[in-house]
C-alpha atoms as a printed R data frame, in Angstrom:
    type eleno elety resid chain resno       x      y      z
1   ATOM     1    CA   UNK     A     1 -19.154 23.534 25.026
2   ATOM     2    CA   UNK     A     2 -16.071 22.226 26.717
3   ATOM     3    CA   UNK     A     3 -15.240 18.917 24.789
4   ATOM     4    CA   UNK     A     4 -14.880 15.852 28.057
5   ATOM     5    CA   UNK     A     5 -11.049 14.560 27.903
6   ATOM     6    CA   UNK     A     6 -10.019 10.723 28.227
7   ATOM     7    CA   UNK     A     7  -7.781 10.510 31.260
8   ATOM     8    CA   UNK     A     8  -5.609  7.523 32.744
9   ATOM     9    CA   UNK     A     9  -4.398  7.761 35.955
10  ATOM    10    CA   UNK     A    10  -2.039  5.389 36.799
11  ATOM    11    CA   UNK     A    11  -0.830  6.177 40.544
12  ATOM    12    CA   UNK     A    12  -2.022  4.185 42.903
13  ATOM    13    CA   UNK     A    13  -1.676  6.699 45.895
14  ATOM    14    CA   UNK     A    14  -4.046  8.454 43.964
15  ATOM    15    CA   UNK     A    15  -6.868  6.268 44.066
16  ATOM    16    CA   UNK     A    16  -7.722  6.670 47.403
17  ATOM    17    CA   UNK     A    17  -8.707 10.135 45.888
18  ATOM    18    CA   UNK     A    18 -10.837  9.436 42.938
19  ATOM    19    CA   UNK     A    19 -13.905 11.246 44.379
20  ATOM    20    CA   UNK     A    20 -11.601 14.678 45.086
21  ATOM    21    CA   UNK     A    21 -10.674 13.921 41.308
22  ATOM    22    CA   UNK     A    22 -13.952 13.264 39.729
23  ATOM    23    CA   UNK     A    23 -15.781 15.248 42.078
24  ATOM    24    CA   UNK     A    24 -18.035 17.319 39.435
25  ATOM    25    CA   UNK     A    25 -16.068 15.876 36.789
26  ATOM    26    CA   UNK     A    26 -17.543 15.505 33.244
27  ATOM    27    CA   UNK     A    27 -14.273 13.705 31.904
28  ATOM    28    CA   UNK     A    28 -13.858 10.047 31.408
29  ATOM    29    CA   UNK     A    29 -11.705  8.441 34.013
30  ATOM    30    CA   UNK     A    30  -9.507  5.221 33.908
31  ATOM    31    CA   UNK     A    31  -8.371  4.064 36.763
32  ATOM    32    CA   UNK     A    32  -5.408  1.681 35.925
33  ATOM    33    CA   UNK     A    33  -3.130  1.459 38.861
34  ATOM    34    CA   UNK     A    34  -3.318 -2.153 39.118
35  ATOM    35    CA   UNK     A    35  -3.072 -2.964 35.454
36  ATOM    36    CA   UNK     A    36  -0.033 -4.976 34.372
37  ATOM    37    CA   UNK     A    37   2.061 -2.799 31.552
38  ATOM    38    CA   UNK     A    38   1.391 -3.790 28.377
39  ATOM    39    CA   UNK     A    39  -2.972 -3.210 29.225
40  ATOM    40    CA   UNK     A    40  -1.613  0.553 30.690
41  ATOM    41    CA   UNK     A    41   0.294  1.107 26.907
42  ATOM    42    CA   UNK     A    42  -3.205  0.186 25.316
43  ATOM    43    CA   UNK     A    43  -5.573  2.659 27.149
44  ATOM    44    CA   UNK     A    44  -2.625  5.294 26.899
45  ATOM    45    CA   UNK     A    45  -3.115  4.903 23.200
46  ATOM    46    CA   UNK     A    46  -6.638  6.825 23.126
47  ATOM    47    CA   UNK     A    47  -6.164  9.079 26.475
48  ATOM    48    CA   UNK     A    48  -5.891 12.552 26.391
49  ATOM    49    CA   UNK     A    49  -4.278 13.000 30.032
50  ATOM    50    CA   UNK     A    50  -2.227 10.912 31.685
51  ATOM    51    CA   UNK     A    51  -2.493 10.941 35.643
52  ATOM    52    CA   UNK     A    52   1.137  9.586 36.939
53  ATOM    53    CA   UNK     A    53   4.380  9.226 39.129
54  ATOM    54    CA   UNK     A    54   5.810  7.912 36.379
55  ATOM    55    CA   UNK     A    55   6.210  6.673 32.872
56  ATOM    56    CA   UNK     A    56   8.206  4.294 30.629
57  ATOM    57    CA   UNK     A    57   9.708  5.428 27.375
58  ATOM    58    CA   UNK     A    58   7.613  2.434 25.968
59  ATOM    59    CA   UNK     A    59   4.274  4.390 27.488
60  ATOM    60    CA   UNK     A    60   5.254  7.715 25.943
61  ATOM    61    CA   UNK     A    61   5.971  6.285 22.209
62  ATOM    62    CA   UNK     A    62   2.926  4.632 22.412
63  ATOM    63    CA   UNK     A    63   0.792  7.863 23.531
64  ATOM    64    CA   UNK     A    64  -0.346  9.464 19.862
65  ATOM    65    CA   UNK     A    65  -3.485 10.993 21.277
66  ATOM    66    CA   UNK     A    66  -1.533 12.427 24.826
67  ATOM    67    CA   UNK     A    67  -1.840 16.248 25.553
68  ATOM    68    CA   UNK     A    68  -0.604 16.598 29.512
69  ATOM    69    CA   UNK     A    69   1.267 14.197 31.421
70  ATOM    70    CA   UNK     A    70   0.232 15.544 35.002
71  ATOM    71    CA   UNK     A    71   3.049 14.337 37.136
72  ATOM    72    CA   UNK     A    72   1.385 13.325 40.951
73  ATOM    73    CA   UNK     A    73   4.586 14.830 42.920
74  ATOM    74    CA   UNK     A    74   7.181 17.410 42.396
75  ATOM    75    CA   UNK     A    75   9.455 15.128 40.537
76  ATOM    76    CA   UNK     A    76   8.966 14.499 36.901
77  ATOM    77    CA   UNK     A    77  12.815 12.593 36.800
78  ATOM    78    CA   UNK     A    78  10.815  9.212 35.914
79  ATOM    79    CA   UNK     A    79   9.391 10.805 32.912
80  ATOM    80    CA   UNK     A    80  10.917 10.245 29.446
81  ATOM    81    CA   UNK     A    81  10.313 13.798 28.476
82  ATOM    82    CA   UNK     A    82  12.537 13.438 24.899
83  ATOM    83    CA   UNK     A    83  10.626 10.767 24.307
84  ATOM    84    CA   UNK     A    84   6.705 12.097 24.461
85  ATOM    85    CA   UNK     A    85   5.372 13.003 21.129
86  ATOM    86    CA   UNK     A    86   5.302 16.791 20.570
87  ATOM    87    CA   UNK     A    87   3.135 19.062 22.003
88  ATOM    88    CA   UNK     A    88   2.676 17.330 25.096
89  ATOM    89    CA   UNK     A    89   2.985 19.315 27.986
90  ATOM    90    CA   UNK     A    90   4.262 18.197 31.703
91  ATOM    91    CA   UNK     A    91   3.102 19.725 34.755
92  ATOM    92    CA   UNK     A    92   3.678 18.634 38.315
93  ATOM    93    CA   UNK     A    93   2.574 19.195 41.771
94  ATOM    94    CA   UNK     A    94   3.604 20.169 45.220
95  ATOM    95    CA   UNK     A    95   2.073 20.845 48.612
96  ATOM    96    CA   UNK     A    96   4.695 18.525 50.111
97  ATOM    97    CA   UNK     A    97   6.699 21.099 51.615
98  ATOM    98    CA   UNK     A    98   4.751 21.656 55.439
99  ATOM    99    CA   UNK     A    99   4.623 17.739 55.408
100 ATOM   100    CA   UNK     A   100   8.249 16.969 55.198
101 ATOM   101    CA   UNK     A   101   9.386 20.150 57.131
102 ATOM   102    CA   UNK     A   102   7.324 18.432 60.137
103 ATOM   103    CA   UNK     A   103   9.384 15.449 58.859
104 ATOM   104    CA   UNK     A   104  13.234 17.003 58.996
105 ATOM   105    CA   UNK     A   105  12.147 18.345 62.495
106 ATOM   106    CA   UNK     A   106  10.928 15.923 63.908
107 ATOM   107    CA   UNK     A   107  13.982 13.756 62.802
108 ATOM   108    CA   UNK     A   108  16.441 16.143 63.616
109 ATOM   109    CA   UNK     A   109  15.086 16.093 67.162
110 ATOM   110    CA   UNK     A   110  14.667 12.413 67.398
111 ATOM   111    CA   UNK     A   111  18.589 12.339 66.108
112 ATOM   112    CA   UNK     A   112  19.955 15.311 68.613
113 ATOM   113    CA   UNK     A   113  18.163 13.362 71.533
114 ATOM   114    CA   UNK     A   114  19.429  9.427 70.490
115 ATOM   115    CA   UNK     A   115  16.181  8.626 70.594
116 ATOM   116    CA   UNK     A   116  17.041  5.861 67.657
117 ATOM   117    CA   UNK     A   117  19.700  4.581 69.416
118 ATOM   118    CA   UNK     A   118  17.598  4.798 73.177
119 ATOM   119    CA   UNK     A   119  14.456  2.756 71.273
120 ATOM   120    CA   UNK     A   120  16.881  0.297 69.546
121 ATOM   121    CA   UNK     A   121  18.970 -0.691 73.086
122 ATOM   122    CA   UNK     A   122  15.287 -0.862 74.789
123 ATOM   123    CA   UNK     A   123  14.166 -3.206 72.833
124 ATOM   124    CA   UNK     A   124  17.016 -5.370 73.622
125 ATOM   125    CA   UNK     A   125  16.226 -4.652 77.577
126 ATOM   126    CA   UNK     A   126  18.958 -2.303 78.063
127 ATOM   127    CA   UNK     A   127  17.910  0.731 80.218
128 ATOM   128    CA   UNK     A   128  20.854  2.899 79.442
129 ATOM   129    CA   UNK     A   129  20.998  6.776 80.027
130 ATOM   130    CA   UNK     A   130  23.106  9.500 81.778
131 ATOM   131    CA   UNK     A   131  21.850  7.925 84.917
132 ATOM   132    CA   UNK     A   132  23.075  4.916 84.304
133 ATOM   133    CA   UNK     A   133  25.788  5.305 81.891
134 ATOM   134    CA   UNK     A   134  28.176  8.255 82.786
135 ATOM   135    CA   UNK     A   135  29.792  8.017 78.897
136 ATOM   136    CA   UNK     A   136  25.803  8.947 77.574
137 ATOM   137    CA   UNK     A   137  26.222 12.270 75.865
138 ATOM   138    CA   UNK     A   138  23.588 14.955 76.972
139 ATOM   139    CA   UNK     A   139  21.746 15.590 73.167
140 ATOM   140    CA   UNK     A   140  21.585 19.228 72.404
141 ATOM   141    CA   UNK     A   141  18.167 21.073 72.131
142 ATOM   142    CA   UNK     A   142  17.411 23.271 68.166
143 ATOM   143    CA   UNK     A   143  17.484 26.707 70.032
144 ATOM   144    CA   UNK     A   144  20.329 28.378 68.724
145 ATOM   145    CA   UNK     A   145  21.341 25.535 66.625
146 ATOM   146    CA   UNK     A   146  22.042 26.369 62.984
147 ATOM   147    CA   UNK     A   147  20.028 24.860 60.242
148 ATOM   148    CA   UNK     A   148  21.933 24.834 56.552
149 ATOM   149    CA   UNK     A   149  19.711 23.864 53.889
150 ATOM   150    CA   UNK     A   150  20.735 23.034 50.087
151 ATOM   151    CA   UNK     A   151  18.215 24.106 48.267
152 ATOM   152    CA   UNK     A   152  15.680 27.028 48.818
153 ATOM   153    CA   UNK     A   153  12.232 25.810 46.990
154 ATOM   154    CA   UNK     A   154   8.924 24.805 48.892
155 ATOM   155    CA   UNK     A   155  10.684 22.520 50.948
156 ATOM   156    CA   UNK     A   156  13.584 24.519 52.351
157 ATOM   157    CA   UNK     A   157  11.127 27.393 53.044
158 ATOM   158    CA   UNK     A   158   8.693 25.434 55.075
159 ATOM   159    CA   UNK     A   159  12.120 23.771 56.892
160 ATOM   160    CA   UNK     A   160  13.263 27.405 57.654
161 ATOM   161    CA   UNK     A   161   9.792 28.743 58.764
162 ATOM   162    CA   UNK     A   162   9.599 25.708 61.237
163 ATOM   163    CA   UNK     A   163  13.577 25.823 62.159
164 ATOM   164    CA   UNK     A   164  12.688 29.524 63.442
165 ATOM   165    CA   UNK     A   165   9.558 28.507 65.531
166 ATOM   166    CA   UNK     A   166  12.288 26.126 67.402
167 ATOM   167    CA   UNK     A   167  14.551 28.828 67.887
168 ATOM   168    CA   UNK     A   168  17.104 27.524 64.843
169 ATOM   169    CA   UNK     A   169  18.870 29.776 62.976
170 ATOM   170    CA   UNK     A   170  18.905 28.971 59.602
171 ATOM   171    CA   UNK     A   171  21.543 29.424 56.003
172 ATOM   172    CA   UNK     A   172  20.848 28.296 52.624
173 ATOM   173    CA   UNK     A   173  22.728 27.479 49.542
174 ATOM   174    CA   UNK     A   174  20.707 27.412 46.112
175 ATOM   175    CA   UNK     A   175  21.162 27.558 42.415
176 ATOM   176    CA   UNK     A   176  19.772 31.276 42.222
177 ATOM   177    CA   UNK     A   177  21.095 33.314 45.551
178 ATOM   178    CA   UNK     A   178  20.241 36.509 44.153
179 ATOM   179    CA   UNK     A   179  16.273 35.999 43.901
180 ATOM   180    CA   UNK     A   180  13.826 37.177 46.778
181 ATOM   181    CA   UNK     A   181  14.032 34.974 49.370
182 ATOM   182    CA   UNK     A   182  10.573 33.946 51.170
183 ATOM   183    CA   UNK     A   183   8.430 35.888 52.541
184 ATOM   184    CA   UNK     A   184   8.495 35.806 56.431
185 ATOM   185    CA   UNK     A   185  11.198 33.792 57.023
186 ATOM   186    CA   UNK     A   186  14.425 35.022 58.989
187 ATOM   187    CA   UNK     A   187  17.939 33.422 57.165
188 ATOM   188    CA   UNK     A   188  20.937 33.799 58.578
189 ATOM   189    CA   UNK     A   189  22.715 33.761 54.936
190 ATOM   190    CA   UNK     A   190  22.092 32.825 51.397
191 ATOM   191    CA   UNK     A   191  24.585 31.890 48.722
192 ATOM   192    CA   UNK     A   192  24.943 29.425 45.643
193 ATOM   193    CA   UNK     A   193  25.793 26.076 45.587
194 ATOM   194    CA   UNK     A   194  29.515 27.329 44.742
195 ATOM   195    CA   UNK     A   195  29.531 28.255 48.430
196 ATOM   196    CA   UNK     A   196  28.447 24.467 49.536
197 ATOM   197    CA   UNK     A   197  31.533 24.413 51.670
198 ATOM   198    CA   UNK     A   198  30.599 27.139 53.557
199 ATOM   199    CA   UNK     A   199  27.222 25.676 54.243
200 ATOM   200    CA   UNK     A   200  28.440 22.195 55.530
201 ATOM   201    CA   UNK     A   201  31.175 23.308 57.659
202 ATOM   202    CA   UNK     A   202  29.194 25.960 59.702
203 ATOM   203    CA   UNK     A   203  26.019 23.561 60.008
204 ATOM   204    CA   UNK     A   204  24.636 21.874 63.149
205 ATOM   205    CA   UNK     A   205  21.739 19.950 60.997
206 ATOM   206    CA   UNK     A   206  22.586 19.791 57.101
207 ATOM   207    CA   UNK     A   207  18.789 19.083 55.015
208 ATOM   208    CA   UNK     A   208  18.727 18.187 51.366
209 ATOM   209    CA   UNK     A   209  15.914 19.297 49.473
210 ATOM   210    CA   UNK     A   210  17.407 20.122 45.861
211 ATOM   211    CA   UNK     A   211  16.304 18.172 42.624
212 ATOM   212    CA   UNK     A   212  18.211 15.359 41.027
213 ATOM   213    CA   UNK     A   213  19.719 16.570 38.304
214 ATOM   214    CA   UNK     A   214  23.125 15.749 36.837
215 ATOM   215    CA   UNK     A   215  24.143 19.278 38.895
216 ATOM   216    CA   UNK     A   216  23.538 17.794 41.695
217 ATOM   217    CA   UNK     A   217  23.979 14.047 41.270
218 ATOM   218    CA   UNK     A   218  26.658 12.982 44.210
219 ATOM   219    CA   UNK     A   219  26.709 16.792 45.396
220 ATOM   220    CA   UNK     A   220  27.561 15.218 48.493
221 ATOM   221    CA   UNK     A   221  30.711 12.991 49.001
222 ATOM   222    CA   UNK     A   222  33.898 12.292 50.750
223 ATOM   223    CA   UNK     A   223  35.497 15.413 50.552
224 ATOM   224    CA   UNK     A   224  32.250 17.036 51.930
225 ATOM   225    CA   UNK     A   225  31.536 14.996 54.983
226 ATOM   226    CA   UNK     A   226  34.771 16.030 55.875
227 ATOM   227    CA   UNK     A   227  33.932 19.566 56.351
228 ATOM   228    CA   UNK     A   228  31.044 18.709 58.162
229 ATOM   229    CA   UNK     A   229  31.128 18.727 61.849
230 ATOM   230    CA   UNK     A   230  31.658 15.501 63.412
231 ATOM   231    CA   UNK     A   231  28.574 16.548 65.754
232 ATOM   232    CA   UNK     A   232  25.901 17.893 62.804
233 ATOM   233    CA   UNK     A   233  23.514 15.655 61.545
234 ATOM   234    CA   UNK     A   234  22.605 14.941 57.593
235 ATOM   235    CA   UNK     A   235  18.714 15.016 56.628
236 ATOM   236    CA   UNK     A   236  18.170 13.871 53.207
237 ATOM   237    CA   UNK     A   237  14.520 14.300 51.726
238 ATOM   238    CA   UNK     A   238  15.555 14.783 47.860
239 ATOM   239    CA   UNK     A   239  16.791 11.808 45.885
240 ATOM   240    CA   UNK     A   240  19.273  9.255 47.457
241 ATOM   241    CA   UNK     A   241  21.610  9.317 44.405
242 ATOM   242    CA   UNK     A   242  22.108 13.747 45.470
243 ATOM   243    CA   UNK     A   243  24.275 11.484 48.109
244 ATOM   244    CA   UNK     A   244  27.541  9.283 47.430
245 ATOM   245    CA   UNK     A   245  26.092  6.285 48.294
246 ATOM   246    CA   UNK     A   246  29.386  4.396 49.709
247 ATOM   247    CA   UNK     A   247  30.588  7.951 51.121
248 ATOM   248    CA   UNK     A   248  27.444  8.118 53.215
249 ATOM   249    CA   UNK     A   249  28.078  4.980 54.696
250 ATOM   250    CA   UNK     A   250  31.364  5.387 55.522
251 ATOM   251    CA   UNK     A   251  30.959  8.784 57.016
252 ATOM   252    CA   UNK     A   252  28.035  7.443 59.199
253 ATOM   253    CA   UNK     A   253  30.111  4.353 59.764
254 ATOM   254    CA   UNK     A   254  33.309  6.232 60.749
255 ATOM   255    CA   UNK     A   255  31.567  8.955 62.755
256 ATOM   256    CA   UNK     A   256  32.668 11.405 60.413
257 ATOM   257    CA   UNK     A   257  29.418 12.982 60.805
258 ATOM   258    CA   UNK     A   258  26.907 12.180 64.343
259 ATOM   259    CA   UNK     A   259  24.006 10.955 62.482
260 ATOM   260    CA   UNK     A   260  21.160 10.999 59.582
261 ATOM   261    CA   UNK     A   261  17.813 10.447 58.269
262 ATOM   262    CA   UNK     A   262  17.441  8.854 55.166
263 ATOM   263    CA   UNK     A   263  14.070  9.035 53.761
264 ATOM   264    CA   UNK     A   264  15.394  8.900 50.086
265 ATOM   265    CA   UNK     A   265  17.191  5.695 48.338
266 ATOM   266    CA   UNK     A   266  19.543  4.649 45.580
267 ATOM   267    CA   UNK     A   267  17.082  2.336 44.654
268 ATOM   268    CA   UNK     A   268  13.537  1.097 44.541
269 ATOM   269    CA   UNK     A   269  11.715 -2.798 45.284
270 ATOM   270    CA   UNK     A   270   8.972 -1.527 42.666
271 ATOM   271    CA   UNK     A   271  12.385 -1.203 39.708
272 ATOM   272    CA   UNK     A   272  13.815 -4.289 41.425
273 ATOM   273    CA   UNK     A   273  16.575 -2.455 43.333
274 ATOM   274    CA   UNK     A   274  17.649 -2.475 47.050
275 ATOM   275    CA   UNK     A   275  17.280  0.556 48.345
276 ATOM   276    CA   UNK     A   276  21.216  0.793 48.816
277 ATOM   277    CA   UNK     A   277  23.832 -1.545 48.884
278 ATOM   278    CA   UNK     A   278  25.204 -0.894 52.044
279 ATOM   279    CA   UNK     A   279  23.507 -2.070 55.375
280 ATOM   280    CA   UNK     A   280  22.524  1.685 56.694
281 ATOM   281    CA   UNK     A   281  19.762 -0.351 59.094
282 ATOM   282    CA   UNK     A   282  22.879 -2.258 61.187
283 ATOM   283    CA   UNK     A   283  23.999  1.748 62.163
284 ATOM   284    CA   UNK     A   284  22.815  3.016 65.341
285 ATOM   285    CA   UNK     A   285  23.036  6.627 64.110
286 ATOM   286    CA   UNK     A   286  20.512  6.647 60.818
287 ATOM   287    CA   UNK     A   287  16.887  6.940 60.698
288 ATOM   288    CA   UNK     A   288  15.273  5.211 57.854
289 ATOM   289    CA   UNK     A   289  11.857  5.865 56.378
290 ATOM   290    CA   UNK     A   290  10.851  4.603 53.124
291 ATOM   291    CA   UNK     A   291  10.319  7.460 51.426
292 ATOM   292    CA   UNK     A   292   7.354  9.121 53.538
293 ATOM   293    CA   UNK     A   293   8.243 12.411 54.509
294 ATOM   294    CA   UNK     A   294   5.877 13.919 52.334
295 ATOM   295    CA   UNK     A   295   2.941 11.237 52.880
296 ATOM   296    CA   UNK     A   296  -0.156 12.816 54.726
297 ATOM   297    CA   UNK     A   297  -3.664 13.170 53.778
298 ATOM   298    CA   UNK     A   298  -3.152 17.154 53.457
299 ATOM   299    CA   UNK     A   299  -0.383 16.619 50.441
300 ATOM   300    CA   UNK     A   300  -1.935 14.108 48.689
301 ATOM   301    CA   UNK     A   301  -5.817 16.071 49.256
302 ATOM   302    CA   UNK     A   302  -4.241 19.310 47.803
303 ATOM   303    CA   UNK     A   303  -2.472 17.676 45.060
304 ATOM   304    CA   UNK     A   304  -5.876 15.337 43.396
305 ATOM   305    CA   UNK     A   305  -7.271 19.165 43.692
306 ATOM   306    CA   UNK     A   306  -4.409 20.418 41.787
307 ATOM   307    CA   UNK     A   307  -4.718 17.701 39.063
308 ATOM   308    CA   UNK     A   308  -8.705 18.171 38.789
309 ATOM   309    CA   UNK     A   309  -8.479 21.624 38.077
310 ATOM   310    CA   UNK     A   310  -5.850 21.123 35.775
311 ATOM   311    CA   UNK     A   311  -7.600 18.612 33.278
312 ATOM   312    CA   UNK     A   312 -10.714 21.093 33.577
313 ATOM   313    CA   UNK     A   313  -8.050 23.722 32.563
314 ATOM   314    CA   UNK     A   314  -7.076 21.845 29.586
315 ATOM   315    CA   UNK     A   315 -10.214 21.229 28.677
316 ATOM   316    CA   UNK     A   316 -11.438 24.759 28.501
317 ATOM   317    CA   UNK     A   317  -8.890 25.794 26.945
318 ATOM   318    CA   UNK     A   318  -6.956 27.840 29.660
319 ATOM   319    CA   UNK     A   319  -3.677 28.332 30.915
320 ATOM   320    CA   UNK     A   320  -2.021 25.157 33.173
321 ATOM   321    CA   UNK     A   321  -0.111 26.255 35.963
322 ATOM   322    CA   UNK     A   322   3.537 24.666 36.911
323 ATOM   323    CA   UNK     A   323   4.226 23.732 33.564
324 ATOM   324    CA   UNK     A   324   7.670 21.998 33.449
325 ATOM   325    CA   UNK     A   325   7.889 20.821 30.029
C-alpha cells in the first residue's frame, strides 16, 4: 500500500491547475501560494514534497520532513540547493521549448519588419512607411537568413525546427558540441561556446537559451556586440544577467546591433528589483515582454502532469525522472 505524501505547492501559476494535479490523487495537498512567508516555513515543516518556482534558504533549513523539491520550470537557480537537508532530491520541468520558439519567431519577425517601431509612431498619428518616407528601410524576410543559437537544449531545438519551416538556416554554439544533435533538425554548424565569436559575427538573429550559471553569467558584453552585425538582431529568452546589462543598452542605444527582444530581466518587482536599470522601454528597437515566452496553457498543462506523476513516483517508490540534484 502506497503510503499518501504531504505536499505544498507554493506557485501560484500552478493553481489554476490543481485539478490536473490532484486529478486521482490520494496525497494531501496544500495550496499556499497566497500565504505570507513565515505560515509557508510552518507547513514546509511537516510536507513531504514541495511544489515550487522557488525557495528561500530560510524554507529549506526549516524543511526536516522534505523528500523532493519539484521545481515548476526548467530553472532551479532560485533554489538553495547547499542548503536543503540531505537526501532531498530536486527535479524540474520543461515543455517550454515549442512555446518560446513560437515566441523568438514571432519576435524576430516583428523586429526584421519594424513593426515595434511602425505600432509605436502610430500611436502617436504618424503614418510613416516607404511610401511616405523614402529613408524607411525595406525589413528583410527569415528565408535564407541565418539563425545562431547559444545553447542547444529544448529550447534551441524547437527554435531550429521552426527557423527551418521559415526557410532560416540555422548554427549553434553549446557546452557539449560533440553530442548527437536533434533529431530532424537541419544545422548549418555546431561548436562550443569557445567558438562564441564565430557564432555572433556570422548571425542575422542571435537567440539565448543557455542556463545561468557563473559560465555563462555576462557571456554577452561589449566586446561581443561588436562582432555582431550592426543589422542582426539579439533574442534573449534565458536569464537577463547571461547579458551585460549596461553593454546591452549601449549597443541597442548606439546601434551597434539593429534590435532585440528582451523577455528576461536583471531583476524582479516580486524581489523588489527593477527589471533593469537602464530605460530599454524609451528605445525604439527592443521588444519587451515580462517574462512570457514560455506562458501558454500547453506548458503549464504538461508540466502539473509532469509534477503529478512525479509525487505518485515518489510515493511508490520508483524512479523520478529529470533529477537535477
Amino acid at each position: 500500500m502506497v503510503t499518501p505524501l504531504r505536499v505544498l505547492q507554493t506557485d501560484r501559476i500552478m493553481d489554476r491547475y490543481a485539478d490536473v494535479l490532484t486529478a486521482g490523487s490520494a496525497h494531501h495537498w496544500t495550496f499556499a501560494s497566497g500565504w505570507d512567508h513565515e505560515r509557508q516555513i510552518e507547513a514546509l515543516r511537516t510536507a513531504d514534497v514541495l511544489v515550487a518556482a522557488s525557495m528561500t534558504t530560510e524554507m529549506a533549513r526549516a524543511a526536516g520532513r522534505l523528500r523532493l523539491v519539484h521545481v515548476t520550470g526548467a530553472g532551479y537557480d532560485k533554489i538553495p540547493l547547499a542548503d536543503l537537508p540531505a537526501g532531498v532530491r530536486v527535479v524540474n520541468t520543461f515543455h517550454h521549448g515549442r512555446s518560446i520558439a513560437e515566441y523568438v519567431l514571432a519576435s524576430a519577425v516583428l523586429l526584421a519588419r519594424r513593426v515595434p517601431r511602425s505600432d509605436a509612431e502610430f500611436r502617436r498619428g504618424v503614418w510613416r512607411s516607404v511610401l511616405t518616407d523614402p529613408a524607411v528601410p525595406l525589413g528583410p524576410t527569415l528565408h535564407g537568413r541565418m539563425v545562431g543559437l547559444i545553447g542547444l537544449g529544448e529550447i534551441g531545438t524547437e527554435v531550429a525546427r521552426l527557423a527551418g519551416a521559415f526557410g532560416a538556416r540555422v548554427q549553434a554554439v553549446r557546452a557539449r558540441p560533440s553530442a548527437a544533435g536533434p533529431a530532424g533538425v537541419e544545422l548549418a554548424w555546431v561548436g562550443g561556446i569557445d567558438e562564441l565569436d564565430r557564432l555572433l559575427a556570422t548571425s542575422d538573429v542571435v537567440v539565448v537559451t543557455v542556463p545561468l550559471t557563473d559560465a555563462t553569467r555576462g557571456l554577452l558584453g561589449e566586446k561581443q556586440y561588436r562582432l555582431m552585425r550592426p543589422d542582426a538582431l539579439l533574442i534573449n529568452v534565458a536569464r537577463g544577467p547571461v547579458l551585460d546589462e549596461a553593454a546591452t543598452y549601449a549597443a541597442l542605444a548606439d546601434c551597434t546591433i539593429a534590435g532585440a527582444a528582451l523577455d528576461v530581466w536583471w531583476g524582479h518587482p516580486r524581489e523588489g528589483k527593477p527589471p533593469a536599470s537602464h530605460d530599454f522601454a524609451a528605445l525604439p528597437n527592443v521588444l519587451l515582454t515580462p517574462h512570457q515566452a514560455g506562458h501558454t496553457d500547453d506548458t503549464f498543462r504538461g508540466r502539473a502532469q509532469d509534477i503529478a506523476a512525479a509525487i505518485d513516483a515518489l510515493a511508490a517508490g520508483h524512479p523520478l525522472r529529470n533529477v537535477v540534484h
